[in-house]
N, C-alpha and C positions, 0 to 999 in steps of 0.2 A: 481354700487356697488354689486346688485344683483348675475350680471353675473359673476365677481371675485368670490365670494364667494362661485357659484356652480362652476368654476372650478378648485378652492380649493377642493373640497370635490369630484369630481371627479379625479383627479388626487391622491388626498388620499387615494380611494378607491379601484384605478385598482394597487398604487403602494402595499397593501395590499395581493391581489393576486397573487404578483410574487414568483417565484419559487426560492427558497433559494440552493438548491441543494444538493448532498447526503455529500459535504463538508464540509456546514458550520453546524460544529457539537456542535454549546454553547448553555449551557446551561442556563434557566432562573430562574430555579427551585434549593433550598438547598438541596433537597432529595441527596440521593443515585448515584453516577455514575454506569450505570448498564454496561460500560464498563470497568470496573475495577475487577467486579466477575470474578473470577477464578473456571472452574468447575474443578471439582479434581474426583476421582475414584471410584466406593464404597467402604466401609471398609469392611474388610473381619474380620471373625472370626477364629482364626487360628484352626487348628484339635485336638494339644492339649498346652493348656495352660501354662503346667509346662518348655512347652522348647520351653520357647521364646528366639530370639534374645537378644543379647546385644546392649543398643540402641547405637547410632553412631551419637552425637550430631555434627550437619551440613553436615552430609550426607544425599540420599534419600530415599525415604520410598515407597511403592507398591501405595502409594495413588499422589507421584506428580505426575505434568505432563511432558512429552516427547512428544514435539512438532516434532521433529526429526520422532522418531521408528512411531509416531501417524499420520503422511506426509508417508510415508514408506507403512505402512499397508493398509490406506486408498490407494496408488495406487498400490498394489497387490505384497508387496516386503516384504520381509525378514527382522526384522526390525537389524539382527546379520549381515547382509550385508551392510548396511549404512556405517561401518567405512571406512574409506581411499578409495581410487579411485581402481574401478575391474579393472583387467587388460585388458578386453577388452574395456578399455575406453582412455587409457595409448596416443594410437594417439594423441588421438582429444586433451587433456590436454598438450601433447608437443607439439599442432600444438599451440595453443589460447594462450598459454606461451613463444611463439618463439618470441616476441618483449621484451621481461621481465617481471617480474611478478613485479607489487607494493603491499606489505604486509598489510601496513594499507589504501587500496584503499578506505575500507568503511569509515573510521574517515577522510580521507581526502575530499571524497563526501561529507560527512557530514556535516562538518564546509564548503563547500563551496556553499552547499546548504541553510542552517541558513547564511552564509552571501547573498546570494542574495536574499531571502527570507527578510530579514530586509531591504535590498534596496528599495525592490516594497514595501514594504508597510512604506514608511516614511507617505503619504498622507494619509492612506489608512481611517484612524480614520472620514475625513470630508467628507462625501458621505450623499448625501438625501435619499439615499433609498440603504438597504441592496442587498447586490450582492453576487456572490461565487467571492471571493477572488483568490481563488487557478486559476480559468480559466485565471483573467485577467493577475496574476503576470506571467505566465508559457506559454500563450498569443505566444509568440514570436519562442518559442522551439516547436510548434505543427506542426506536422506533417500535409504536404497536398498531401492527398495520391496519386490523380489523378493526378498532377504535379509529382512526383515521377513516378509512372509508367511512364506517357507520355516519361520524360526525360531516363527512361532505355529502354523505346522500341525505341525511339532514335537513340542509341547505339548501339541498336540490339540485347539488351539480350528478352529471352524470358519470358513471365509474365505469364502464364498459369492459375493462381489462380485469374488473376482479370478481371474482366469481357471484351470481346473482342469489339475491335472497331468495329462500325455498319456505 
């Protein structure tokens, strides 16, 4: 009876230790989601007060955010260039486009990701011990790199970036 019992509490103790992962991100706590703050801009004081704008209910203001112009600057670009495709990029766009383009690729990944997403996890509620979820459902689509290479040097192409056979 003893020995059940200590390994009971040994098996409680090391499933305790296990690493949840940067995934699984629930919380247990009512506080605050602190991924929900939005940082926003400082306010400015304008120069002169009597000639302000006229506000623009549901328009922008100098304090939202622009994820866009703020991706842009952060890698060393113009944030007045961002609109529409430069023309020296006009190839590569007719080249990636040359099977057709589907418009709503993203809402159709989408739903077909929330559907297999709800697949893998019919069971997933009756587990002894918490796991990352996200590894085991996605499991199947991971890439194995060195099978991958082996199979294009195979082939014959060249793999220069991955490390050489010895």
């Amino acid at each position: 009876m003893s020995r059940i019992l200590a390994l009971i509490l040994i098996t409680a103790s090391l499933s305790a230790c296990a690493n949840q992962g940067l995934r699984d991100l629930r919380s247990n706590s009512r506080g605050p989601d602190e991924f929900i703050v939005e940082p926003k801009a400082e306010l400015q004081t304008p120069a002169d007060l009597s000639a302000l704008p006229v506000p623009t209910p549901g328009q922008g203001n100098l304090t939202d955010v622009n994820p866009i112009d703020d991706a842009v600057i952060a890698l060393g670009g113009r944030p007045s260039s961002a609109t529409g495709i430069p023309a020296s990029d006009g190839a590569l766009v007719t080249a990636a486009s040359r099977f057709g383009v589907t418009p709503d690729i993203r809402q159709d990944l989408a739903q077909a990701d929330a559907d297999f997403r709800r697949r893998q996890s019919r069971f997933t509620q009756y587990r002894l011990f918490r796991e990352d979820l996200y590894n085991r459902a996605y499991r199947s689509q991971r890439l194995n790199a060195e099978a991958t290479a082996d199979s294009w040097r195979r082939a014959g192409a060249k793999t220069p970036s991955y490390p050489p056979l010895n």
